[in-house]
C-alpha positions, -999 to 999 in steps of 0.1 A, spaced: 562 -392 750 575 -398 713 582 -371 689 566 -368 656 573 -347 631 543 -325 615 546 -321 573 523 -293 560 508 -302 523 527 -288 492 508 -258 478 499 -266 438 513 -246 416 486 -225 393 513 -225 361 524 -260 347 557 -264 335 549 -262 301 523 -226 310 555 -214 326 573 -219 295 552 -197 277 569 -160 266 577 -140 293 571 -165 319 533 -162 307 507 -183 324 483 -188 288 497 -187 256 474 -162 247 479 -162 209 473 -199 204 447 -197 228 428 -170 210 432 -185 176 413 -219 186 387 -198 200 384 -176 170 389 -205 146 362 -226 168 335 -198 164 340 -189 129 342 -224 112 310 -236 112 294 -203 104 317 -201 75 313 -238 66 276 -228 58 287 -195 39 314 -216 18 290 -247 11 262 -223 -5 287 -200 -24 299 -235 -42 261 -242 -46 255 -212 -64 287 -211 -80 280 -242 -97 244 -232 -108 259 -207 -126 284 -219 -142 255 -249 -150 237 -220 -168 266 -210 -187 273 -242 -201 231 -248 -210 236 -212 -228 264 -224 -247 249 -256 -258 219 -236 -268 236 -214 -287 253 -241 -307 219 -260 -313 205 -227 -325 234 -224 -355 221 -254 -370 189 -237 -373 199 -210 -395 203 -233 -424 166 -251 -422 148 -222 -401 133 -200 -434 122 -213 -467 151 -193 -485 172 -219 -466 158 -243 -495 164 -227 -521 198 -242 -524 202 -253 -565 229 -267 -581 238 -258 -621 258 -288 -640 272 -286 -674 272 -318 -693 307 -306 -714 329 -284 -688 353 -281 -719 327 -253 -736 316 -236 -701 311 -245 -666 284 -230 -644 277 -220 -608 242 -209 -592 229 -190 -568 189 -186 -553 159 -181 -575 172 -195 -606 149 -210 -628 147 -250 -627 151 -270 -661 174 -282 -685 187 -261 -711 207 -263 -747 238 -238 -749 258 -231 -782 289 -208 -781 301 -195 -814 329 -171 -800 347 -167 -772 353 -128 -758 390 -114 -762 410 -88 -759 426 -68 -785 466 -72 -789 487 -47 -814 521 -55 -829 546 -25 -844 550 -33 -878 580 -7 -876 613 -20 -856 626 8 -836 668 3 -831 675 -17 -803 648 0 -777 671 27 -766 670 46 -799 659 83 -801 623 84 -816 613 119 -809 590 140 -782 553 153 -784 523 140 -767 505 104 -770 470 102 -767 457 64 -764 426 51 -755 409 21 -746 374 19 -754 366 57 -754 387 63 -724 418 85 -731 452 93 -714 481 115 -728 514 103 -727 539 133 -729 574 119 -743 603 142 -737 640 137 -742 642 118 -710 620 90 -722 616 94 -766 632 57 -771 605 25 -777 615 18 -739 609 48 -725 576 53 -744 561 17 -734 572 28 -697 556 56 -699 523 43 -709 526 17 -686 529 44 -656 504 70 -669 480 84 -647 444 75 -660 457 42 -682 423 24 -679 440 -10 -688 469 -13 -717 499 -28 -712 527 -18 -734 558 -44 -741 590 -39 -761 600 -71 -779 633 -82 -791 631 -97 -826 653 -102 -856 647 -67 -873 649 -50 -841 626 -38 -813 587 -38 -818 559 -24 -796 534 -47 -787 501 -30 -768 478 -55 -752 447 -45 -734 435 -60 -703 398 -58 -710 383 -77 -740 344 -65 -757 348 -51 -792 337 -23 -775 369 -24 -763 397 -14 -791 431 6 -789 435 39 -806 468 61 -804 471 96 -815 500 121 -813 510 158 -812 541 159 -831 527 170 -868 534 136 -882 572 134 -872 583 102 -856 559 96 -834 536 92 -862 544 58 -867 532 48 -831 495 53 -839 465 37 -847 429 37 -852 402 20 -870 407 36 -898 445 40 -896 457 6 -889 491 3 -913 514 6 -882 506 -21 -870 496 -61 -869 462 -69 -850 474 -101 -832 443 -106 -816 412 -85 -824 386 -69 -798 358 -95 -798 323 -102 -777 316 -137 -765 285 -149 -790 261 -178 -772 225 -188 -771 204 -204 -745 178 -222 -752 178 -208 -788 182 -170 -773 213 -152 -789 234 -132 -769 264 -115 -766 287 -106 -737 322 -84 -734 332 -113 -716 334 -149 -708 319 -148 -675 279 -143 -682 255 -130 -654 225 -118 -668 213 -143 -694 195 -168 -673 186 -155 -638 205 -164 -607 228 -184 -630 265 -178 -638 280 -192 -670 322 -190 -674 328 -198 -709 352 -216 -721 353 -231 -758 332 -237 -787 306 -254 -799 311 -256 -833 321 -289 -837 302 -305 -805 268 -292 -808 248 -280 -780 257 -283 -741 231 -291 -720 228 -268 -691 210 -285 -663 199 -267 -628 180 -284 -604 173 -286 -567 204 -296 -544 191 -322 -524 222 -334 -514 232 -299 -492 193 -295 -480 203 -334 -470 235 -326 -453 219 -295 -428 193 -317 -419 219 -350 -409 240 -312 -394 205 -308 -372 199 -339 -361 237 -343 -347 230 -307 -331 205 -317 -315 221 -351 -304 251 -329 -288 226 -307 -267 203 -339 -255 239 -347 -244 238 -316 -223 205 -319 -208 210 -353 -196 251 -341 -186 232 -311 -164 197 -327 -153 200 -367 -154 213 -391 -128 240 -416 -132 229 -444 -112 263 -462 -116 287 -437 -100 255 -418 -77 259 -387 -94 235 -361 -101 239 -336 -127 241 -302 -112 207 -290 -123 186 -320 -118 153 -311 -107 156 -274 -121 125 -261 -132 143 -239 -158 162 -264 -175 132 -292 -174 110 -264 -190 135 -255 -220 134 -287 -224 100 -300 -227 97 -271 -251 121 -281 -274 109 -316 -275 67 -303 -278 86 -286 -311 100 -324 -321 71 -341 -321 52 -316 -331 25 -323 -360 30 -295 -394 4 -283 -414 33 -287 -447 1 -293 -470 7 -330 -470 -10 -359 -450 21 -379 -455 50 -360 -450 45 -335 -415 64 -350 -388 100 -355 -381 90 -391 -379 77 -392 -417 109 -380 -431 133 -403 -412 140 -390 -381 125 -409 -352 138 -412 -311 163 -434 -299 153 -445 -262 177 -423 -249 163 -391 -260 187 -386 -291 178 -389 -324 184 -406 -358 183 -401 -391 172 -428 -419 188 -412 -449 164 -431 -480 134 -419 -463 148 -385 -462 159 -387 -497 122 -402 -510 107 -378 -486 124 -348 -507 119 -365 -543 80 -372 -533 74 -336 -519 98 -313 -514 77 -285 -511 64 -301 -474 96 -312 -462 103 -273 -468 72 -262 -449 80 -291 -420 110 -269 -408 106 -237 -423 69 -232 -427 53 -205 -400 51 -235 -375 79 -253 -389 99 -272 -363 132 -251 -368 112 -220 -372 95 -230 -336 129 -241 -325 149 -209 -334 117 -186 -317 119 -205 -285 157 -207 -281 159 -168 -293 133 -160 -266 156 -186 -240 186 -165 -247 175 -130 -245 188 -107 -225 155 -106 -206 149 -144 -204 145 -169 -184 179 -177 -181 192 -142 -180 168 -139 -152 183 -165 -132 216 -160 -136 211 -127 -120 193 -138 -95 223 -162 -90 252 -135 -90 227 -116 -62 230 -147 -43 273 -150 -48 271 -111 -40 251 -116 -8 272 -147 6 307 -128 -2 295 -99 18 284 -124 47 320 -138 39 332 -101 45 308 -94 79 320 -125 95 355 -122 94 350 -86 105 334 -100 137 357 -127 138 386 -96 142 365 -77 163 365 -115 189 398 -120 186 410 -82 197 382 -90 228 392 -122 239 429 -111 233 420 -82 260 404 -104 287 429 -131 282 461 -113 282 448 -98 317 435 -130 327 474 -138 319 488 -115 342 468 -119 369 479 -157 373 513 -147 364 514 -130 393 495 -155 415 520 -179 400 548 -155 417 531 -148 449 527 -192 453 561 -194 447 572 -169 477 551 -186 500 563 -216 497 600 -206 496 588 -188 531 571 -220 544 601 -240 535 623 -216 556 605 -218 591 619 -236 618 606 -275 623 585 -280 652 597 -313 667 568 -330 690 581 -342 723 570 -370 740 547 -377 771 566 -394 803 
């Protein structure tokens, strides 16, 4: 009988070599294990959350930008949007020499002669008396001086009774309406010189004093009393005509003579003859806002195609393509475009009949001569095509104010939108809350799952150390 010898099978051990690496001898890495569970659940949920937060994200930042481009459009309005906006004039003199001219709204429209005989001035007084050297003792008392019927009092005292001192004092006096008092050095000694800052012969110098006729006597002056001193230049009103209408003003700069128009004079006609005053309409600003609208509007077609077209060479869609806000602000604004005016005139009502027609791209352009004959043939139209009652601006500037309000269509929207970013980011909130409250459970039930085969792991272990020590059982042969 042979002998064989009986081998029992090796028991498997429940931890691998890298599970019993784990900390503490653990079976799981619980942690990790936890994590990729967590992470697992929560990513797709929060995929969804995060895709339609950037959705509505971007449509609101889309309505920002078509505010803002509205906005800007609507600016250009303001100058076409009212017929006061065409009242714009322009005043030209044809000898800047003898006056120049300015304008503002309402003034009359025609050409007009202008003759100026004198030019307004101010009144200027030289001391025919030399006083010392400035610094001489004149005496005290009061001053009274007065520039066109307004007085002051000067007091002289010790501290100031020289020609310096007195002009210092009258140049620092409470209530000096506008004299200016200078000491000049000459060859005889110092002189007084008062100059007044306003000019009008209304406007003349008088100086009194207090001192019974002592020294400071020979300081004053009136119309009536003028040996002291030397009229260097007299108190004189500017003396013009218009149109053959005399007229006088204090000064050169003349407001009132010809409605809305400003005249600053500047020499005489004697010698010249008359000045033609022309005022007219200024085509060439009314031209201007409307090239300024049409480039506006250019910039915001920009926009709607930017936020609602498709770029078929890269495959991009604009953020808000399809959006029945921005495709209704639009079709409005272009119903106002091609709108037919009732201006009054057959020929000129359109945008079209004034030189501004569609490009194929949905801008516009503008042909500048048949602007400029459009405003020399009728201006009065091309004023009621944007600024009449139906006027395109005046349509424009209603629709986009109505747009833009704070209860609007795209006010209305936006909050909706911000409801929307408000409800993901508390889904946002609510899932990682659950995502917490997962982790802390499967953390439980794993990390008991953990000891439990940490222990199985110790108990296989034992048994095979006590298999491995029982005796061998050697098989014996038969015969």
């Amino acid at each position: 009988m042979s002998t064989t010898s009986a081998t029992g099978t090796a028991p498997v051990s429940i931890a691998s070599s890298s599970s019993a690496a784990a900390a503490g001898g653990s079976v799981i890495n619980v942690s990790s294990l936890v994590s990729q569970l967590v992470a697992a659940t929560q990513a797709p949920q929060q995929a969804l959350i995060t895709t339609q937060t950037q959705a509505v994200t971007t449509q609101i930042s889309s309505l920002g930008t078509l505010k803002s481009a509205l906005s800007t459009f609507q600016s250009s309005l303001s100058a076409l949007d009212a017929p006061s906006a065409f009242n714009a004039q322009a005043a030209t003199s044809s000898n800047t020499t003898v006056f120049t001219a300015t304008v503002g709204s309402g003034a009359p429209v025609g050409t007009y002669n202008v003759t100026v005989s004198a030019l307004a001035q101010a009144q200027q007084l030289l001391s025919k008396s030399s006083f010392g050297d400035g610094t001489t003792t004149i005496g005290t008392g009061t001053l009274q001086v007065s520039l066109g019927g307004t007085n002051f009092n000067v007091a002289i005292t010790s501290g100031n009774d020289s020609l310096d001192g007195i002009a210092a004092a009258i140049n620092s006096a409470s209530g000096n309406p506008g004299i200016t008092a200078t000491v000049l050095q000459g060859s005889s000694g110092a002189q007084l010189l008062l100059s007044s800052t306003q000019s009008g012969a209304a406007n003349t110098i008088q100086v009194s004093e207090t001192d019974a006729g002592n020294a400071l006597a020979a300081l004053t002056y009136s119309s009536t009393a003028t040996t002291n001193y030397t009229v260097q230049s007299k108190a004189q009103d500017a003396s013009f005509s218009i149109a053959g209408v005399a007229e006088t003003s204090p000064n050169n700069t003349v407001t009132s003579a010809l409605s809305g128009v400003t005249l600053d004079l500047t020499g005489l006609t004697t010698a010249t003859g008359p000045v033609t005053l022309t005022v007219s309409t200024d085509t060439s600003t009314i031209e201007s806002n409307i090239s300024a609208f049409v480039s506006a509007y250019n910039t915001l077609a920009g926009s709607f195609s930017s936020l609602g077209g498709y770029d078929a060479a890269s495959g991009t869609a604009g953020p808000m393509m399809g959006n029945a806000l921005l495709t209704g602000i639009k079709n409005q604004i272009q119903s106002a475009l091609y709108s037919v005016v009732n201006t009054g005139s057959s020929t000129y009502n359109s945008l079209a009949s004034v030189g501004i027609t569609t490009n194929s791209d949905g801008t516009l352009s503008l042909n500048q001569n048949t602007l400029s004959t459009a405003l020399a043939t009728n201006f009065s139209a091309v004023s009621s095509l944007f600024s009449g009652t139906n006027g395109v601006a005046a349509n424009l500037n209603s629709q986009i104010t109505t747009a833009l309000a704070a209860n609007g269509a795209i006010a209305t929207d936006s909050q909706t939108l911000v409801t929307q970013e408000n409800s993901l980011s508390k889904q946002t909130t609510a899932l990682n809350a659950q995502m917490a409250a997962l982790s802390a459970s499967l953390t439980q039930q794993y990390s008991a799952l953990n000891t439990l085969l940490s222990s199985l792991q110790t108990t296989s272990a034992y048994l095979t150390q006590a298999f491995a020590s029982l005796p061998q059982v050697q098989a014996t042969p038969n015969g």
